[in-house]
Backbone of each chain as ProteinMPNN parsed JSONL, in Angstrom:
{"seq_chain_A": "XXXXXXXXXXXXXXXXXXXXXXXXXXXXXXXXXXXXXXXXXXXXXXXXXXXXXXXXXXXXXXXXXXXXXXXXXXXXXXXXXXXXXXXXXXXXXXXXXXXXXXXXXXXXXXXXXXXXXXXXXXXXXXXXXX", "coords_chain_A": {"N_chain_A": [[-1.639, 10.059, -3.558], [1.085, 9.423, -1.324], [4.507, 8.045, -1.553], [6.186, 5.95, -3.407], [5.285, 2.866, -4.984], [6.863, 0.099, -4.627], [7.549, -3.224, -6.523], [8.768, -6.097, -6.728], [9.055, -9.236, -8.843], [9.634, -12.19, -8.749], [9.001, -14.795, -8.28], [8.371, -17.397, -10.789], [5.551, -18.392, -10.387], [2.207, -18.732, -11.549], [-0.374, -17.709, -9.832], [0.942, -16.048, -8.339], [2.265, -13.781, -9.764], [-0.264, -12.818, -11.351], [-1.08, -11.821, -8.833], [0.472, -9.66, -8.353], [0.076, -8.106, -10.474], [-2.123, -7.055, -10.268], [-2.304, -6.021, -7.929], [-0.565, -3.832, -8.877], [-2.333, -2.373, -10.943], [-3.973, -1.713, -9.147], [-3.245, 0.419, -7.401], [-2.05, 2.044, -9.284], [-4.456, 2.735, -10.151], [-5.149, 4.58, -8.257], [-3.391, 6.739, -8.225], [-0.946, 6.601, -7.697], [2.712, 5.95, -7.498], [4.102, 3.704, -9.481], [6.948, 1.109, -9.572], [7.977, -1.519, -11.056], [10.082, -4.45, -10.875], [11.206, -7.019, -13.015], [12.154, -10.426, -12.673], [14.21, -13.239, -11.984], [12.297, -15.971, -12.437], [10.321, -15.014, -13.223], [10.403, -13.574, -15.314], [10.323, -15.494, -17.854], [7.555, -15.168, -18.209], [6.842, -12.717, -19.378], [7.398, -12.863, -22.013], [7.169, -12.686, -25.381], [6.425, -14.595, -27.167], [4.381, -16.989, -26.84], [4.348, -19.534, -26.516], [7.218, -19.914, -25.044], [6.064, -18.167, -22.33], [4.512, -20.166, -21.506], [5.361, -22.045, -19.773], [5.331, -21.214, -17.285], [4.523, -21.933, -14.42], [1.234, -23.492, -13.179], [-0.633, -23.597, -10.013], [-3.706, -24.893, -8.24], [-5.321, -23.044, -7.969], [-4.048, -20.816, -9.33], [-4.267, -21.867, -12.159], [-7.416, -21.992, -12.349], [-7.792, -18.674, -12.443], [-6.415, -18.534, -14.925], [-8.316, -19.625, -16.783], [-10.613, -18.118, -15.786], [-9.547, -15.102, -15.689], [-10.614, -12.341, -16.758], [-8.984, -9.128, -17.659], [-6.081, -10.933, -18.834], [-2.91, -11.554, -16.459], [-1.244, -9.665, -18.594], [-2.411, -7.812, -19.513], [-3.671, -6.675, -17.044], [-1.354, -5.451, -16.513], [-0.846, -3.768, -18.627], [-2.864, -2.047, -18.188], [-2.352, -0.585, -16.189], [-0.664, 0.679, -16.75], [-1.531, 2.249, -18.616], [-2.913, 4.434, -16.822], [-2.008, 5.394, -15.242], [1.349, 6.318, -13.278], [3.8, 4.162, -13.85], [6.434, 2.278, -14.138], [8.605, -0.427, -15.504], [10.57, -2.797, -15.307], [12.636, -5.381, -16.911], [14.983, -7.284, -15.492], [18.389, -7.248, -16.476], [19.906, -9.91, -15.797], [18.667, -12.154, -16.262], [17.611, -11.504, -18.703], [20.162, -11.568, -20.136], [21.097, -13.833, -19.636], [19.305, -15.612, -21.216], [19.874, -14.467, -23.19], [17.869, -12.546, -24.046], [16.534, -9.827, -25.522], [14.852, -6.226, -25.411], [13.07, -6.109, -27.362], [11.891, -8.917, -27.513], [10.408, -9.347, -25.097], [7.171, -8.534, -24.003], [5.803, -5.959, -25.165], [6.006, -3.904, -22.919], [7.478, -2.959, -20.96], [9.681, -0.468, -19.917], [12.792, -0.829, -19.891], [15.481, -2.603, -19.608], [17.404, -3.666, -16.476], [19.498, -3.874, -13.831], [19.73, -5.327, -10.81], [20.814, -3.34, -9.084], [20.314, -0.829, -10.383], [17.786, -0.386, -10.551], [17.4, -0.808, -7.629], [18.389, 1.943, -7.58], [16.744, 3.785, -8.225], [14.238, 3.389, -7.106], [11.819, 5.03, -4.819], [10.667, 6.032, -1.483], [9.054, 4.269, -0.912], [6.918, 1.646, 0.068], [7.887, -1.486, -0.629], [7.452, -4.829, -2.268], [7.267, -8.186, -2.84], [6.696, -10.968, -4.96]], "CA_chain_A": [[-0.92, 9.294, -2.562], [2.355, 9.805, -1.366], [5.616, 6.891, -1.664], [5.224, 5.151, -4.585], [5.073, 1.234, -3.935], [7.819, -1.233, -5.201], [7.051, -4.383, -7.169], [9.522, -6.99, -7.237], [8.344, -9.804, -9.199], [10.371, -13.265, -8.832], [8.315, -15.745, -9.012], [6.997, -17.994, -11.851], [4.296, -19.407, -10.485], [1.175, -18.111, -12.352], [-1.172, -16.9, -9.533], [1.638, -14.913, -7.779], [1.891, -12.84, -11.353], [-1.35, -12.141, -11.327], [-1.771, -10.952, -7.866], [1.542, -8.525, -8.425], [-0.844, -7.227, -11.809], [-3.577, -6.745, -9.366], [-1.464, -4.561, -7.184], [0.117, -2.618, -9.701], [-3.179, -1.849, -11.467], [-4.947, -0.824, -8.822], [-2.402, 1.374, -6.819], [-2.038, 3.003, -10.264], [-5.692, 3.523, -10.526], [-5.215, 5.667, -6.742], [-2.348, 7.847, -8.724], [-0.171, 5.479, -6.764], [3.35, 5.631, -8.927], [4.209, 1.891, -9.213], [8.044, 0.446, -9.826], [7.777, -3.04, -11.618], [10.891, -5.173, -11.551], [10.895, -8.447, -13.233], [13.212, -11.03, -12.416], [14.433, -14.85, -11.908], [11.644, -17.258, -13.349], [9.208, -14.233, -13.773], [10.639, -12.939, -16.567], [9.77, -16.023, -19.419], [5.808, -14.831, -18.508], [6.847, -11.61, -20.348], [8.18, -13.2, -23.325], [6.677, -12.392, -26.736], [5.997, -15.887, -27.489], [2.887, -17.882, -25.671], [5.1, -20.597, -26.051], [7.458, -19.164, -23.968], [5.019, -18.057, -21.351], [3.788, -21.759, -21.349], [6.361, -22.765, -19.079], [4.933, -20.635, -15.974], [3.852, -23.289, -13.383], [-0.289, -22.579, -12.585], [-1.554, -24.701, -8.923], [-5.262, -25.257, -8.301], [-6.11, -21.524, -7.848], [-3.463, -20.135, -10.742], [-5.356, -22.719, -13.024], [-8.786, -21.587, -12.182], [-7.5, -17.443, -12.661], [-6.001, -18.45, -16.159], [-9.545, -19.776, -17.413], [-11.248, -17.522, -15.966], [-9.801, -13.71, -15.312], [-9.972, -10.938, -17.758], [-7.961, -9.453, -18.925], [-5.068, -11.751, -17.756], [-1.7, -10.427, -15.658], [-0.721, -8.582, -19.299], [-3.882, -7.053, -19.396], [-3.96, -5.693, -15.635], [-0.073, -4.247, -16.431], [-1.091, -2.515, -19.425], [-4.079, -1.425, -18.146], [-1.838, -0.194, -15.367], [0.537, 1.911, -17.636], [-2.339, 3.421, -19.136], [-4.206, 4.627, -15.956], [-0.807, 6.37, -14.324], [2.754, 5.966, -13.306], [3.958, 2.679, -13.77], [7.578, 2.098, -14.67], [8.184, -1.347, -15.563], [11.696, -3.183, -15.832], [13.414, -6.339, -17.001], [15.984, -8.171, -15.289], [19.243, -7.71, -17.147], [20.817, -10.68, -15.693], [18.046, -13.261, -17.168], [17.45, -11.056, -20.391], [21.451, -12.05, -20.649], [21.497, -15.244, -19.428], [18.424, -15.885, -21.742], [19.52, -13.764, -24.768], [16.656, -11.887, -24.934], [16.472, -8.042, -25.333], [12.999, -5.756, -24.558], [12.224, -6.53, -28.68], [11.709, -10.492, -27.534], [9.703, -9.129, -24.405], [6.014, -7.792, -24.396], [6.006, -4.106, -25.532], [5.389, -3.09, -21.467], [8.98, -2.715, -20.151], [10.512, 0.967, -20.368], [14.624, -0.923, -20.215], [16.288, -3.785, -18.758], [18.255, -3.271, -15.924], [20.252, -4.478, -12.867], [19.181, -4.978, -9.418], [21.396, -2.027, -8.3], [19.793, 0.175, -11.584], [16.521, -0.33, -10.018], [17.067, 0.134, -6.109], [18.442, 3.197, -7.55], [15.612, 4.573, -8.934], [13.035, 3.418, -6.66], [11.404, 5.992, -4.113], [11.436, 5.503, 0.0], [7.769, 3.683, -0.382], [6.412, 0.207, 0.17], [8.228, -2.833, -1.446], [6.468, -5.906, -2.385], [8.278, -9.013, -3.413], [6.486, -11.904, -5.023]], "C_chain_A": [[0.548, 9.683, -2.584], [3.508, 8.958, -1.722], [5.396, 6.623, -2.622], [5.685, 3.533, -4.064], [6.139, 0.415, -5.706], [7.5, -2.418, -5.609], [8.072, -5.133, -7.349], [8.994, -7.875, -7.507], [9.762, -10.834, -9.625], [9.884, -15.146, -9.017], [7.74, -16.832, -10.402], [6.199, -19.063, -11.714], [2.782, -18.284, -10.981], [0.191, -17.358, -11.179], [-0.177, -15.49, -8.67], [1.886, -13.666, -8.646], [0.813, -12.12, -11.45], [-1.722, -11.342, -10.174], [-0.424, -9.808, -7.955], [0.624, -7.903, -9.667], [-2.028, -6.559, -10.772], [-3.13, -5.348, -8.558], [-1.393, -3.438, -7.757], [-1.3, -1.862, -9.915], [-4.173, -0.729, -10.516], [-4.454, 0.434, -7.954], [-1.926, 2.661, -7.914], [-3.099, 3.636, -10.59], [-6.016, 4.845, -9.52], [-4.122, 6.59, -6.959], [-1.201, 7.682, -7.983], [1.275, 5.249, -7.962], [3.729, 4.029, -7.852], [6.101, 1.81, -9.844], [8.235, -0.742, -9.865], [9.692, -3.183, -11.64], [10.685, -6.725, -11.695], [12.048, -9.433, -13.295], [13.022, -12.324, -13.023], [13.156, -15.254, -12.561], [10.347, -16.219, -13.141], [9.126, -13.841, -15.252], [10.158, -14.121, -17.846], [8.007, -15.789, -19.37], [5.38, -13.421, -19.345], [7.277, -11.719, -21.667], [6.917, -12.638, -24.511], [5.637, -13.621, -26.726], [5.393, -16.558, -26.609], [3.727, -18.743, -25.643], [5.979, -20.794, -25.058], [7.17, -18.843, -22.547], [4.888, -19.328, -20.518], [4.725, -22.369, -19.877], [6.071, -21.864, -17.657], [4.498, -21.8, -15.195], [2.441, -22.599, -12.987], [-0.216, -24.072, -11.314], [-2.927, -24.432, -9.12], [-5.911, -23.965, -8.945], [-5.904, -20.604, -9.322], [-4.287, -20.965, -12.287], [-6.992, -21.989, -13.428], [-8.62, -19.953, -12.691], [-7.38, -17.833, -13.755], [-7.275, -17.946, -16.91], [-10.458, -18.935, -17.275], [-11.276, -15.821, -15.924], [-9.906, -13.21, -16.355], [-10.154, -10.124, -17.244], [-6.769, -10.444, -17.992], [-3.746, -10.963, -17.18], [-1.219, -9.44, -16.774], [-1.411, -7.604, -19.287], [-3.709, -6.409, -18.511], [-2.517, -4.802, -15.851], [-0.632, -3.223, -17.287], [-2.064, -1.175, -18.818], [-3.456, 0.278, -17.221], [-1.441, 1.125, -15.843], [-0.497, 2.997, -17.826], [-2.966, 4.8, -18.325], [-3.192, 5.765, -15.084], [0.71, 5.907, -14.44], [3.79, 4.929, -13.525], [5.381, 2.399, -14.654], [7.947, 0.863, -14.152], [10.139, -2.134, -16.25], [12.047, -4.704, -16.086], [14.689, -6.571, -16.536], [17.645, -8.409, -16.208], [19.791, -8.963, -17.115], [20.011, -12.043, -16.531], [17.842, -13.236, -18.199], [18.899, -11.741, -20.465], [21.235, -13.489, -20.302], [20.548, -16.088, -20.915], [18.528, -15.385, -23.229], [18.48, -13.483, -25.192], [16.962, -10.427, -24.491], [14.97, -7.804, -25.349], [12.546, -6.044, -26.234], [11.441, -8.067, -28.599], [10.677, -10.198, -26.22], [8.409, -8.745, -24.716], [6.377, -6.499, -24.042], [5.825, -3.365, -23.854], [6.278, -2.511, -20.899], [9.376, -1.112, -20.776], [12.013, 0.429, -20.238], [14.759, -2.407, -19.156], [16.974, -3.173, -17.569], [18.79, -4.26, -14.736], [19.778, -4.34, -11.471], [19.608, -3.244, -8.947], [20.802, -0.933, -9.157], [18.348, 0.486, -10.607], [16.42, 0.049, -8.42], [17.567, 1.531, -6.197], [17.636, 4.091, -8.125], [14.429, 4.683, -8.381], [12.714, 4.445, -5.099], [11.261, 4.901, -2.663], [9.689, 4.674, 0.297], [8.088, 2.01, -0.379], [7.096, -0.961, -0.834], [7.614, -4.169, -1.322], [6.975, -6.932, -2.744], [7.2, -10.424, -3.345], [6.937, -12.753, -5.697]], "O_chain_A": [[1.14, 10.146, -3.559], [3.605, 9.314, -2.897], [4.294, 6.974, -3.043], [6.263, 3.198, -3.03], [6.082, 0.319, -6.931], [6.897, -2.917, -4.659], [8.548, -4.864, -8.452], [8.08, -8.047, -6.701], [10.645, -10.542, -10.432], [10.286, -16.156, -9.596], [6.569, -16.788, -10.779], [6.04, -20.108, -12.345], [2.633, -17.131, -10.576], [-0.125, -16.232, -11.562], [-0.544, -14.329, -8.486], [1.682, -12.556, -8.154], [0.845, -10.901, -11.619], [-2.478, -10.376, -10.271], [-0.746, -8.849, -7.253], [0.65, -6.686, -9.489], [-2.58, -5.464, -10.889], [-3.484, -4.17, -8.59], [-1.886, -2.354, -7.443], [-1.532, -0.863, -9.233], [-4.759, 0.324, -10.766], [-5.211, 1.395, -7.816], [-1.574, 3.801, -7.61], [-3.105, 4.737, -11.141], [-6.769, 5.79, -9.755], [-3.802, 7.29, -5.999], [-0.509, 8.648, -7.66], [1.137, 4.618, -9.01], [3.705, 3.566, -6.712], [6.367, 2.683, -10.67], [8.664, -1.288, -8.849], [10.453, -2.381, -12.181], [10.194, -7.491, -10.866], [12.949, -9.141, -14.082], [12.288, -12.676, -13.946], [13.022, -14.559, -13.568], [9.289, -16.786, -12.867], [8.196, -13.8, -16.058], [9.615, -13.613, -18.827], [7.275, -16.151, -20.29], [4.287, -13.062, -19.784], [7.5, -10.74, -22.378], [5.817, -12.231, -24.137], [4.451, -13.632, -26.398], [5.929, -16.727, -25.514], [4.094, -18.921, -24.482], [5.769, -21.658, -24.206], [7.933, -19.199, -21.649], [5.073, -19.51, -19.315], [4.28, -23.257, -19.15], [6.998, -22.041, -16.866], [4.023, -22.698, -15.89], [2.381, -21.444, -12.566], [0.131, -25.218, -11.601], [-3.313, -23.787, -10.095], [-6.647, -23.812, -9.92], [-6.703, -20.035, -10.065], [-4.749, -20.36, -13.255], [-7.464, -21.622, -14.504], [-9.472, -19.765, -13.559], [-8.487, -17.618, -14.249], [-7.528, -16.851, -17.412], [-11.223, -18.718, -18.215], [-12.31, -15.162, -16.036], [-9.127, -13.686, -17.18], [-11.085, -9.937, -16.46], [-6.704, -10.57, -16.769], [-3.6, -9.777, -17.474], [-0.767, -8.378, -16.346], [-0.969, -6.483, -19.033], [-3.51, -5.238, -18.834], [-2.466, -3.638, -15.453], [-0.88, -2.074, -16.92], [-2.012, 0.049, -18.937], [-3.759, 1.463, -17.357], [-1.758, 2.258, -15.482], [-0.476, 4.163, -17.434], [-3.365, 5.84, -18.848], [-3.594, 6.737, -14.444], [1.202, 5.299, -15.39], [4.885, 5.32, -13.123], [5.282, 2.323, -15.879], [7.863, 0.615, -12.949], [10.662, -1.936, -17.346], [11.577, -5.377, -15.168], [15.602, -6.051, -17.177], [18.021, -9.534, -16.537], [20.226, -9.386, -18.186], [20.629, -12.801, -17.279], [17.776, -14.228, -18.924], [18.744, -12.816, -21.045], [21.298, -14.228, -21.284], [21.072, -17.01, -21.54], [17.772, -15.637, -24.167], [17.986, -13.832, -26.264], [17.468, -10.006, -23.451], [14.078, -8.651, -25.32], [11.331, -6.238, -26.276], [10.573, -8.392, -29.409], [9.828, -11.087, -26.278], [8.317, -8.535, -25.926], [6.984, -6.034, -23.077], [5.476, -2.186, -23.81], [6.009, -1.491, -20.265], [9.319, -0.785, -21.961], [12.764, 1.363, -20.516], [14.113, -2.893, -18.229], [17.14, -1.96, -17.703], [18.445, -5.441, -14.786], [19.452, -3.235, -11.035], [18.887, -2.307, -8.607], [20.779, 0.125, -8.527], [18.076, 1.568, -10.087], [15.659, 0.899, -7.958], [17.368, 2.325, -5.277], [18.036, 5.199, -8.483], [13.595, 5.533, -8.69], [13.651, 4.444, -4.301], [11.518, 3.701, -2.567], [9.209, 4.529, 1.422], [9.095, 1.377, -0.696], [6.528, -1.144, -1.911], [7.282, -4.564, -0.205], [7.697, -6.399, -3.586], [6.854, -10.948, -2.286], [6.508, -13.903, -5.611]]}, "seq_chain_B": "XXXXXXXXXXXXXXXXXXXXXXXXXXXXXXXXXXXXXXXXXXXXXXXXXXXXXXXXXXXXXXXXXXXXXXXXXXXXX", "coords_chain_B": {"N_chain_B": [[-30.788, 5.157, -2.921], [-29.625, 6.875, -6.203], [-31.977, 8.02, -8.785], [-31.206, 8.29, -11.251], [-28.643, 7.201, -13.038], [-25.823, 5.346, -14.946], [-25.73, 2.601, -15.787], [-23.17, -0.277, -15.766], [-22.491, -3.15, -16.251], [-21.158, -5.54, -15.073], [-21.731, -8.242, -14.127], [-20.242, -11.571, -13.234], [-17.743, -11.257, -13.551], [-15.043, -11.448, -12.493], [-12.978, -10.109, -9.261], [-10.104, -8.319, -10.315], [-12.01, -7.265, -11.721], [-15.095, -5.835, -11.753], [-14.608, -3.526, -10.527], [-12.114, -2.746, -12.105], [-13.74, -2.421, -14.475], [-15.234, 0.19, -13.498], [-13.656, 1.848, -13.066], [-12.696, 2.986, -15.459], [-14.997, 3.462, -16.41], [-15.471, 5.713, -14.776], [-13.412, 7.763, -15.856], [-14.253, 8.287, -17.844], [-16.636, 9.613, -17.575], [-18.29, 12.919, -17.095], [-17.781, 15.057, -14.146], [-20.26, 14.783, -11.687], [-21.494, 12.907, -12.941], [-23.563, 9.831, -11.849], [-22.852, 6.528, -11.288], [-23.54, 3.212, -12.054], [-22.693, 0.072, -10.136], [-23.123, -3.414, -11.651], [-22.585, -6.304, -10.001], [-21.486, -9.59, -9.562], [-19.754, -10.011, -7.868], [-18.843, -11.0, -4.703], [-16.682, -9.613, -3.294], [-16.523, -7.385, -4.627], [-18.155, -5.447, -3.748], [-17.228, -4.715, -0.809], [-14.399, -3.822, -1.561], [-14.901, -1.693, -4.275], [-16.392, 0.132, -2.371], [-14.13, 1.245, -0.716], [-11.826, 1.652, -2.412], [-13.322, 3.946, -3.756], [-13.52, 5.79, -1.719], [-10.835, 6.321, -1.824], [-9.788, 7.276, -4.043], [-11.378, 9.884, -4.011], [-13.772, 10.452, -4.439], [-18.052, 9.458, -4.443], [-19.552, 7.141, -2.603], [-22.906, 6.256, -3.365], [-25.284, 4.757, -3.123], [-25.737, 1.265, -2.107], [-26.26, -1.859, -2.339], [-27.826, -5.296, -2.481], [-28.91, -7.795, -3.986], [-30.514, -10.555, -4.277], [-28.228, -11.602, -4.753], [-27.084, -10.262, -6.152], [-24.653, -7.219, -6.572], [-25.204, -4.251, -6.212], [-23.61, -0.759, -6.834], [-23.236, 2.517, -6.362], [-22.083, 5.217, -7.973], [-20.777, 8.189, -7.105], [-19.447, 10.379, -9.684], [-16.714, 12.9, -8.39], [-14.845, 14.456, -9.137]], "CA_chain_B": [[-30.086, 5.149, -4.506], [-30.226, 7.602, -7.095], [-33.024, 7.49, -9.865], [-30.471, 8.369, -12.458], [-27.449, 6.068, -13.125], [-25.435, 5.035, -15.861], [-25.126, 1.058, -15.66], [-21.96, -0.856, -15.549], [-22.941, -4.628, -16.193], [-20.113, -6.227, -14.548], [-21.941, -9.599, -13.689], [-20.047, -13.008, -14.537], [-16.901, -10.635, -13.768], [-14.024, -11.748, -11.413], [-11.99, -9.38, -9.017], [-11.154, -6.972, -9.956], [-13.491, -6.624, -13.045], [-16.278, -5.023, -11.679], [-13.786, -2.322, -10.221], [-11.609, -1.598, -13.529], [-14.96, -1.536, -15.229], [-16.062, 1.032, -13.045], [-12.746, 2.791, -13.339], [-13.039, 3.219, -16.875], [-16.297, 4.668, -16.679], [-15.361, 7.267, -14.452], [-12.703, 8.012, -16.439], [-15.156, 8.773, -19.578], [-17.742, 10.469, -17.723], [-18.029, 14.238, -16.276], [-18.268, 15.039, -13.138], [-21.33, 14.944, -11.336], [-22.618, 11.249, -13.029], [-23.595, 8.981, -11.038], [-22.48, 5.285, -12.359], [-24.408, 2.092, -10.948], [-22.006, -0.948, -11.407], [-23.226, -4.631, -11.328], [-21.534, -7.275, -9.48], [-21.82, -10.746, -8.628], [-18.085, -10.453, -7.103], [-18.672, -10.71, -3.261], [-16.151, -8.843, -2.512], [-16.64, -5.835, -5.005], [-18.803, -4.417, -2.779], [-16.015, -3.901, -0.082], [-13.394, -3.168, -2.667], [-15.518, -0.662, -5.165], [-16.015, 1.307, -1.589], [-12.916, 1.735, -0.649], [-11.247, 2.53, -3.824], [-14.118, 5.512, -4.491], [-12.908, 6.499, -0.866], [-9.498, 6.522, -1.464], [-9.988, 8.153, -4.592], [-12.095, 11.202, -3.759], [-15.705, 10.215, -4.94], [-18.557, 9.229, -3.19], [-20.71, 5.947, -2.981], [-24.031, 7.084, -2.828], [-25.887, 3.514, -3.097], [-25.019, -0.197, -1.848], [-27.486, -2.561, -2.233], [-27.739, -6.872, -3.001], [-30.068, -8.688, -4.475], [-30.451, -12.176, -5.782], [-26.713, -11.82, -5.036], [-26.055, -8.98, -7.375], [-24.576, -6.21, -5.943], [-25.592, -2.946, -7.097], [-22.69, -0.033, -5.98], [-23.721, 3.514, -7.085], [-20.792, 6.4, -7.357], [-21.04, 9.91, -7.831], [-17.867, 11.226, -9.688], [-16.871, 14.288, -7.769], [-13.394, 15.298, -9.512]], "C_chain_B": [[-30.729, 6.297, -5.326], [-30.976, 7.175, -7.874], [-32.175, 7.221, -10.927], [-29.067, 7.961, -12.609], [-26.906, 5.547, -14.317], [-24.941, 3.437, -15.396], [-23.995, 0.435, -16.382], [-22.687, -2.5, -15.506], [-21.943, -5.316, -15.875], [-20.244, -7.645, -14.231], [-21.202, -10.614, -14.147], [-18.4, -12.272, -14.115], [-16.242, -11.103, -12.371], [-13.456, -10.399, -10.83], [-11.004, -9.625, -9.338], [-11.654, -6.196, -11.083], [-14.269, -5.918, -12.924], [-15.363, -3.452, -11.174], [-13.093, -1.549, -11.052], [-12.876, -1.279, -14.277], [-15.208, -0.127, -14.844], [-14.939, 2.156, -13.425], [-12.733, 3.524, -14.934], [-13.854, 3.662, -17.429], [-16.304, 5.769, -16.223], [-14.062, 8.055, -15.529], [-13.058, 8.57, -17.525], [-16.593, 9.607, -18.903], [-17.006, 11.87, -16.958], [-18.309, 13.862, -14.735], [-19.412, 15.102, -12.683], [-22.208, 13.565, -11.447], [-22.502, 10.751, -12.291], [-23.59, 7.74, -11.981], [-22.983, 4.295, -11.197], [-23.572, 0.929, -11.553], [-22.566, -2.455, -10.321], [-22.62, -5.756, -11.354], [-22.206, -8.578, -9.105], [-20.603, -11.285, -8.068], [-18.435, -9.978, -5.803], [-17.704, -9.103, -2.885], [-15.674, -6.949, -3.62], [-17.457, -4.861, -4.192], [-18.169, -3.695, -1.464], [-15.065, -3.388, -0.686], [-13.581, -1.839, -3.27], [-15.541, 0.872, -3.992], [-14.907, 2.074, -1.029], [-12.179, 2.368, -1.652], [-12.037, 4.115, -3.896], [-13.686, 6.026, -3.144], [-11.913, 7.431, -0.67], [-8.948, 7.609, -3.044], [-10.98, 9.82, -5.131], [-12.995, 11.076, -4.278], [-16.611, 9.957, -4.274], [-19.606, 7.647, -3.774], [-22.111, 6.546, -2.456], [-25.265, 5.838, -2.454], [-25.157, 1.896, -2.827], [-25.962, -0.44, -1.843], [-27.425, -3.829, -2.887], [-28.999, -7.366, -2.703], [-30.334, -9.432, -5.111], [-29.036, -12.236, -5.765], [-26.204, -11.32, -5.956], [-26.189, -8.186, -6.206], [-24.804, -4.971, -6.369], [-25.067, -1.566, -6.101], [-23.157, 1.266, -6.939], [-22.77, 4.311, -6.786], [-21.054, 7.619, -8.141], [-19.359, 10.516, -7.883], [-17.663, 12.449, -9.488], [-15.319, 15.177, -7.852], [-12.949, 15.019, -10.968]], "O_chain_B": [[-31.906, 6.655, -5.264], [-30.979, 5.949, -7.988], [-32.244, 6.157, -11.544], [-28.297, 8.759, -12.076], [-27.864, 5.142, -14.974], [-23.918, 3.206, -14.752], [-23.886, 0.633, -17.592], [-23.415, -2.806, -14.561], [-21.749, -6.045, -16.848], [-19.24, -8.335, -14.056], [-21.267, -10.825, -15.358], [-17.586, -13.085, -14.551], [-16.87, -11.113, -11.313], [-13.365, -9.477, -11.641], [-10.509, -10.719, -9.065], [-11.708, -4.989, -11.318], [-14.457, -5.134, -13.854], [-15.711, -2.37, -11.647], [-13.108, -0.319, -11.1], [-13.13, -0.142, -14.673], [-15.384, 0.721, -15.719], [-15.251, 3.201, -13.996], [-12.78, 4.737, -15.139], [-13.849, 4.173, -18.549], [-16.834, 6.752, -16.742], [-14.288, 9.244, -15.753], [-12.309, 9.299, -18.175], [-17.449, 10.118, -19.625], [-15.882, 12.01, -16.475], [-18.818, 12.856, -14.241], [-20.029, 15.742, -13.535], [-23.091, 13.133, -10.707], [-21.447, 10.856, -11.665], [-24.096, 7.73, -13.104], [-22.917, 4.416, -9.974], [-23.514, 0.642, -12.749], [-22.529, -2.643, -9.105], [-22.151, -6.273, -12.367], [-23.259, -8.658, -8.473], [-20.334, -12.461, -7.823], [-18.407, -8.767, -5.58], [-18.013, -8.007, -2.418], [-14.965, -5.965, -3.407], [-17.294, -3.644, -4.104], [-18.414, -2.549, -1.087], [-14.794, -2.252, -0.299], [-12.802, -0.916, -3.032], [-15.125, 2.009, -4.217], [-14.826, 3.297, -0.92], [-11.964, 3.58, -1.665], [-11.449, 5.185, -4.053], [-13.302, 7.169, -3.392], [-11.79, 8.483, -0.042], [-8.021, 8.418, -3.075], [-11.105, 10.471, -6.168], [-13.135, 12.103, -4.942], [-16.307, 10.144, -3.096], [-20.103, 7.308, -4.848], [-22.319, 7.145, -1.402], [-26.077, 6.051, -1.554], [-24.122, 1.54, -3.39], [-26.827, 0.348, -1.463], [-26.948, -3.723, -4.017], [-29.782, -7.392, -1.754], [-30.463, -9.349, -6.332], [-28.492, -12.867, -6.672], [-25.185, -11.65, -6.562], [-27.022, -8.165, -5.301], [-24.156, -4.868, -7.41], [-25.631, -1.223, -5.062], [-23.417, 1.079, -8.128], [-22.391, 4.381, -5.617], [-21.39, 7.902, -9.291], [-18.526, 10.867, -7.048], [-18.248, 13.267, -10.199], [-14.826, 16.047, -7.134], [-11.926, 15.541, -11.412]]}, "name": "protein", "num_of_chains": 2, "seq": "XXXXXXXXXXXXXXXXXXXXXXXXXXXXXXXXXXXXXXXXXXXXXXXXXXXXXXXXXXXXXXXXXXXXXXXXXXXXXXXXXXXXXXXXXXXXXXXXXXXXXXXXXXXXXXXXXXXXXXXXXXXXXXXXXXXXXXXXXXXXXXXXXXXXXXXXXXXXXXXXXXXXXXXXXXXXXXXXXXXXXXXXXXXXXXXXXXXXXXXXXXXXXXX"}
């Protein structure tokens, strides 16, 4: 495929997470390069700590996905990474606001960065913003 | 459908389970197998085709029964 497809990820409500994992994974499985950024109240679903996590908001549907998908949204990124292109960032401004660096994150992120870091890096394809 | 198939038990499996399964098998076999993957995800059966479309393979079997779906792909790269 040609473009590669943009991922902004702002959200933290739990099924919107998962359907941005869904994306990624499978646009990576079509040799589809992918550009993850993770932002505003997305970013504590990448934390290290489940506890952490915990604080995602699930509704009816995000509820029902928790219990029942596998693997869950970490699962479909990794899977992602593994399968093809998939470059995957953190949010400097909430890692700072939040004092966390990519050691307090799950191992998935290749760097933190800044909105402007990231529209400069990303290619003239498809952007996605959930 | 082909006679000869390597099964994919995907049943019980949410989208898009039955689809990374399948991915993961082509991924480990040669070319030429044909892989039979079982679904009771509605909509793997539109999904699974498209994907093997869009990734250069071929579906060689569709077929439901009892509300399993049974998708057959011949890996051809």
């Amino acid at each position: 495929m040609g473009d590669s497809l943009n991922v902004i990820l702002l959200s933290g409500d739990y099924a919107k997470i998962h359907a941005a994992a869904m994306v990624t994974v499978v646009a990576s499985s079509l040799a589809q390069t992918v550009n993850v950024f993770v932002s505003m109240e997305a970013l504590p679903a990448f934390h290290r700590d489940p506890r952490e996590r915990d604080v995602i908001v699930k509704g009816p549907v995000g509820e029902q996905i928790a219990e029942t998908a596998s693997p869950d949204y970490l699962g479909l990124f990794e899977q992602s990474r593994d399968m093809g292109e998939v470059n995957m960032y953190a949010c400097s401004l909430v890692a700072d606001l939040k004092k966390w660096g990519l050691a307090d994150l799950v191992p998935i992120f290749d760097d933190t960065m800044g909105i402007t870091g990231f529209l400069g890096r990303i290619g003239s394809g498809a952007s996605l913003t959930f | 459908m082909a006679t000869e198939a390597k099964i994919i038990d995907a049943r019980g499996s949410f989208c898009p389970g039955p689809l990374m399964e399948l991915i993961k098998g082509i991924r480990q076999e040669a070319v030429g197998v044909v892989l039979e993957v079982w679904s009771s995800d509605r909509g793997s059966a539109k999904d699974i085709p498209e994907w093997v479309a869009r990734a250069g393979h071929e579906v060689v079997g569709n077929v439901e029964a009892d509300n399993i779906f049974k998708i057959q792909v011949k890996k051809l790269r």
